[in-house]
N, C-alpha and C positions, 0 to 999 in steps of 0.2 A: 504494500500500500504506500509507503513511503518514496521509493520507486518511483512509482506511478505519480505523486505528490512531485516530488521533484524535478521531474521529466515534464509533468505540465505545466509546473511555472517556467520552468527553464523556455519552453516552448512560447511561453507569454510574453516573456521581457524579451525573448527575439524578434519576435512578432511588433511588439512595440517599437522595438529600436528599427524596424524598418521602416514601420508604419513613416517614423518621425527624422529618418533618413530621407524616405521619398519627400515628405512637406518641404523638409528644408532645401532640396532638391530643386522645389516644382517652382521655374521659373514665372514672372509674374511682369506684366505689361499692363499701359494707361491705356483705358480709354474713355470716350464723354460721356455726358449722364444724359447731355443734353446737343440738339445742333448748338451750332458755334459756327457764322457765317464771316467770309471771309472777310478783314479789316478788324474784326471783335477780339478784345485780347483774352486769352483764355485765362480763367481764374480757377487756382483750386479747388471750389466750391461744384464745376461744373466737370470733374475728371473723377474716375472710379480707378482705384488698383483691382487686379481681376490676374486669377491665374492661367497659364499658358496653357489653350487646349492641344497642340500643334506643335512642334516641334521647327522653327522659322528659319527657312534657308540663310536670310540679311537679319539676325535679331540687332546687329546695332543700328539698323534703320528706321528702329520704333523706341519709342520712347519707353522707357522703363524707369525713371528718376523722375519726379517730381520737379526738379531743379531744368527739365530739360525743358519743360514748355512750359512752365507757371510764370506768368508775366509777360509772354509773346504772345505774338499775333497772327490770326489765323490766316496765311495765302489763298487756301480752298475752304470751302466747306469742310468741318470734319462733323460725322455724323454718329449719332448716340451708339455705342458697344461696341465702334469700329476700331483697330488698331491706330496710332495716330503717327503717321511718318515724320519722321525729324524735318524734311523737305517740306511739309504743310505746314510748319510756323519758321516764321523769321522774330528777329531783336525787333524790339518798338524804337518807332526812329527817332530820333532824335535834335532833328533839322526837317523842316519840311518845306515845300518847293514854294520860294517867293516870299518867306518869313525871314527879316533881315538877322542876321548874326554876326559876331566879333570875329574877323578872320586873323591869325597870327606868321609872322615869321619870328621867329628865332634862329638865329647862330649865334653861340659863342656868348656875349655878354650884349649884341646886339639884339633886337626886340622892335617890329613894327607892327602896328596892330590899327587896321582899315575896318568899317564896315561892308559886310559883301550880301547879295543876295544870293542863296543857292539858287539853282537850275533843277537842279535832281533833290528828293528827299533822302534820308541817308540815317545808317545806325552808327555807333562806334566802331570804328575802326574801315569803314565804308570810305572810297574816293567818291569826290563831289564834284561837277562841275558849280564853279560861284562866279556870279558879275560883280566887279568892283563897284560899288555905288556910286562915289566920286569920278572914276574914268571911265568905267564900260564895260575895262580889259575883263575878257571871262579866261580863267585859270581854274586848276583844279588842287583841290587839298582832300587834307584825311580829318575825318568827323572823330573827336577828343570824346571823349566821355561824359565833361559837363557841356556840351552843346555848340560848343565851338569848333572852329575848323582851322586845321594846322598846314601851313604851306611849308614844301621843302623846297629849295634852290632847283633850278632843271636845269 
């Protein structure tokens, strides 16, 4: 009896360790709760974690991090229970086309800093085409992080 006793718990706690082997295992992907039409920025509120039925040829093309699309913007439609491509949201921009902004050059301990109007809308680290306000001249820079746009020498 004892045996017997032993041998079915033995058989329990393996049984469990696998069960809790496969969970930790089972990969796990976002998707929406809700449509989220394209230009709308996607908020946590409106994304589900949901485990993986499927086995994904490209799983880093879908979002799995909370971090990868919370506070982007949606390109396409993404549509409620669907996987959500990394390709279907971009950075929210940060310069929008025809809203004047502080353009900068820097070298060295040199520092010129013009009003320009972008051309194009743009996120961080994005090239922009911008018209100088005062002359015309249209150049292109890189979009800074707080909202301005950085010229390098050509």
């Amino acid at each position: 009896m004892r045996l017997f006793l032993r041998r079915t718990l033995l058989a329990i706690a393996l049984l469990t360790m696998a069960c809790a082997a496969h969970a930790i295992a089972q990969e796990t992907v976002l998707v929406t709760t809700r449509v989220i039409y394209p230009g709308e920025t996607v908020t946590t509120d409106a994304l589900e974690e949901v485990p993986l039925r499927r086995q994904l040829r490209n799983p880093a093309a879908f979002a799995n991090v909370w971090e990868q699309v919370d506070g982007k913007v949606a390109r396409r439609t993404l549509l409620p229970g669907r996987l959500i491509g990394l390709s279907s949201v971009r950075d929210a921009y940060l310069v929008e086309t025809g809203k004047p902004v502080q353009v900068r050059f820097v070298q060295g301990i040199l520092e010129i800093s013009v009003a320009g109007v972008p051309l194009q809308a743009g996120a961080a680290g994005d090239l922009v085409k911008v018209r100088n306000i005062d002359s015309g001249v249209v150049f292109t820079g890189t979009v800074m992080g707080d909202g301005s746009i950085r010229v390098s020498e050509s």
